[in-house]
N, C-alpha and C positions, 0 to 999 in steps of 0.2 A: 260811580254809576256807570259801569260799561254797556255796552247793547244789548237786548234780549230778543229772545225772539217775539214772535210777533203774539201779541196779550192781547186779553179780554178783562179789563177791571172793573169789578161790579161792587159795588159801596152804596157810601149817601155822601150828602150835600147839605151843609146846615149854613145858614146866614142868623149872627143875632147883629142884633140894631141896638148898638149901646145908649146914641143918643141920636136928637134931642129927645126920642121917643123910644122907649125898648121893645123891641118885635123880634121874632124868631121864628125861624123858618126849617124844614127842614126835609128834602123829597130822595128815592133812590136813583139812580144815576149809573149807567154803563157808559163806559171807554174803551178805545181802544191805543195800544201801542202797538209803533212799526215802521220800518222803514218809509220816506217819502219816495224812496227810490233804488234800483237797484234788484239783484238776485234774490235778496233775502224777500221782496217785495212780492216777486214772482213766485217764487217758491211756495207761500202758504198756499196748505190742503183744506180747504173746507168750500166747500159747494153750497153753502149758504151767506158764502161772504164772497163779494165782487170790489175791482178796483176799476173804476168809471165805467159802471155797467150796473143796470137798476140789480138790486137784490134784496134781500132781505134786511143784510147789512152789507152796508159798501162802504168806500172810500174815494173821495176826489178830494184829486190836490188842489181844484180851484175853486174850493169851498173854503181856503185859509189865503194867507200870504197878499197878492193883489188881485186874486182871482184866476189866475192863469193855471195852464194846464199842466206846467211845471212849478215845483214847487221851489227847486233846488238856489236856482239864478236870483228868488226874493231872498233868499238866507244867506246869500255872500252878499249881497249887499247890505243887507242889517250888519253882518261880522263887518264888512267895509267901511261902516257908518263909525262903528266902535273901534276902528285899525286894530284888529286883531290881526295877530301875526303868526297863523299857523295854518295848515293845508286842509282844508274841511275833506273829510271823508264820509262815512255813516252818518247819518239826519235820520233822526228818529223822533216822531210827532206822535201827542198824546192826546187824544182829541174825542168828542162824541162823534160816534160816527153817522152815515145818513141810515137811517130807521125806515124800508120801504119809503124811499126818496127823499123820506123829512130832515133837516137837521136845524140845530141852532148851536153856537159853541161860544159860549159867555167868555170863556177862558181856553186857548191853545197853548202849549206847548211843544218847543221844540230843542232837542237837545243834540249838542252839535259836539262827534270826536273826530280827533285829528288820525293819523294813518296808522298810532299804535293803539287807536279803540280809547284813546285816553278822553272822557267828557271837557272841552276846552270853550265850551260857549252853553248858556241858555238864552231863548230867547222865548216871552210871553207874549201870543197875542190874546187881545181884548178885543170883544167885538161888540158893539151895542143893537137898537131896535130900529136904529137909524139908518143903518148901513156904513158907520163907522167903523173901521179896524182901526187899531194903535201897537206896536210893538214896543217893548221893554226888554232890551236886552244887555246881556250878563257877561263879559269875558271872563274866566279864571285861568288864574295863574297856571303854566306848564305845571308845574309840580306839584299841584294839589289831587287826589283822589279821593274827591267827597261822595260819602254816604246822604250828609246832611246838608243840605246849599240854605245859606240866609244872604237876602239881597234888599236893598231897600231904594227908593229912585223916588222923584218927584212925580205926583199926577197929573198928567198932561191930556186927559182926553173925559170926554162925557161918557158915564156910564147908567146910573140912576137919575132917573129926574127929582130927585131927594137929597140929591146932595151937587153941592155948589161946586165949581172951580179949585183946586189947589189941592195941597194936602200933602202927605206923604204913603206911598205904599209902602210893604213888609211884608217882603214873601218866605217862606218857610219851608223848605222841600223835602219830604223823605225819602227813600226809597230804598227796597231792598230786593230780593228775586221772589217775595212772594204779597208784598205789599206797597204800599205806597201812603204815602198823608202829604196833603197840599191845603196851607194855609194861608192867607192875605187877608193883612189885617189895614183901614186905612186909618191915618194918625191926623187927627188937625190939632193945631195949638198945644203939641204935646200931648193929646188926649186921644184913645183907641175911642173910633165913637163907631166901628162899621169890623165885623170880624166873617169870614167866609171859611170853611175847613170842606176840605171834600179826603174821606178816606177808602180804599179801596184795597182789596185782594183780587192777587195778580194771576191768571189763568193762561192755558195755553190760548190761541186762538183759534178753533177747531171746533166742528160739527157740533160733538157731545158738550163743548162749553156753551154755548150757542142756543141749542135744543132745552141745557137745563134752565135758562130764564127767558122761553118764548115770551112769555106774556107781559111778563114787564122788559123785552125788550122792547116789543111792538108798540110801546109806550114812551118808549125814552124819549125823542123829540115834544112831544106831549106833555110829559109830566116837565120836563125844563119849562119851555115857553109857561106853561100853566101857575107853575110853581111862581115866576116872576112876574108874571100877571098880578096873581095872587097875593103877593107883598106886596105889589103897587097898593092894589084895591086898600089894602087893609090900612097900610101907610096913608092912604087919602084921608081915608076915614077917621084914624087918628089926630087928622089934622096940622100934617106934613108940610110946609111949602114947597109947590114945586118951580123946576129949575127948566130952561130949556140947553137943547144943543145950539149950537154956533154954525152957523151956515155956512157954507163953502169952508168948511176946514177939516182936519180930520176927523170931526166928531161925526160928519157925515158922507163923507167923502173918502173911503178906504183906498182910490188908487193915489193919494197925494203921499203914500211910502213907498 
């Protein structure tokens, strides 16, 4: 997976609920890809997209990471946490972006190459209703050039009030120069009981991409938060137990990374 330029991925988003109760879910969904930092940053042309400046679509780096205005200094320290042993260069985040000021981003990405463009780190944040962030992060090996990344790590943070403590995530990653599929599935007791896919076709990031889905861009913080609302509700009503978050930790507390 080496750098691309700066994207617009426009797809959908499906959640099924394997157990204790089966529900499925499923809304459309804009992204963006592109540098956190940097020329390449600078450089996009489109006057309807800004980088920390109200626009149509924007981008702030202290919308991810611990909040700060740079993003770079959180990402060598997640690699640091993991001793990763190579020179970070290009950081390239995959993220909703803010929608006339709105955003919410359930899941970040960020993909981290060393100084020959080789992908040598991911790292996933999660974020909840709480104002928890969580990061989950990936070293690979010097000498891999993956298309396809499979990771799997313990869960460590609150994300549904539907599902309790523990478990195991499975992440799934594809990507290519004109598409993309991102799956996490979570595992308890050996058993897939929670599966999320988001697939997407990958665009330049530019005026004319921009212009052809005004309407459901103007939407996209909307239809997320909406769409999770929305499985809560239904999840209640099913007769779901719910769970709470954990005080002072990171379930609600994003600067404790």
């Amino acid at each position: 997976m080496t750098p691309l330029s700066a994207s617009l991925l426009d797809g959908d988003v499906g959640h099924t609920r394997i157990g204790p109760k089966r529900h499925r879910l499923r809304y459309r969904m804009h992204s963006i890809l592109l540098d956190i930092d940097g020329p390449e940053l600078t450089q996009i042309r489109a006057p309807l997209f800004s980088v920390n400046r109200f626009n149509l679509v924007s981008f702030y780096p202290s919308d991810h990471g611990r909040g700060e205005r740079e993003l770079r200094p959180w990402v060598e320290d997640q690699l640091a946490a993991e001793a990763a042993d190579f020179e970070l260069c290009r950081v390239q985040i995959l993220a909703a972006p803010r929608v006339l000021g709105l955003v919410f981003n359930p899941v970040t990405i960020l993909f981290c190459h060393d100084q020959a463009g080789v992908l040598r780190a991911v790292i996933f944040q999660v974020s909840n209703f709480h104002d928890g962030r969580c990061a989950y992060t990936f070293v690979l090996p010097p000498a891999t050039t993956p298309e396809s990344l499979r990771f799997s790590c313990g869960k460590r943070f609150f994300v549904s009030p539907f599902n309790p403590g523990g478990g195991e995530y499975r992440f799934k990653l594809d990507r290519d120069l004109t598409s993309l599929r991102l799956g996490i599935q979570l595992y308890r007791d050996g058993a897939c009981i929670l599966s999320a896919v988001q697939k997407c076709a990958i665009r330049p990031l530019k005026t004319g991409s921009l212009l052809r889905t005004p309407l459901s861009m103007a939407f996209n913080t909307l239809k997320i938060v909406g769409a999770i609302l929305l499985e809560a509700l239904c999840l209640r009503l099913k007769g779901l137990k719910m769970y709470t978050p954990r005080h002072g930790s990171i379930d609600t507390t994003p600067w404790r990374q």
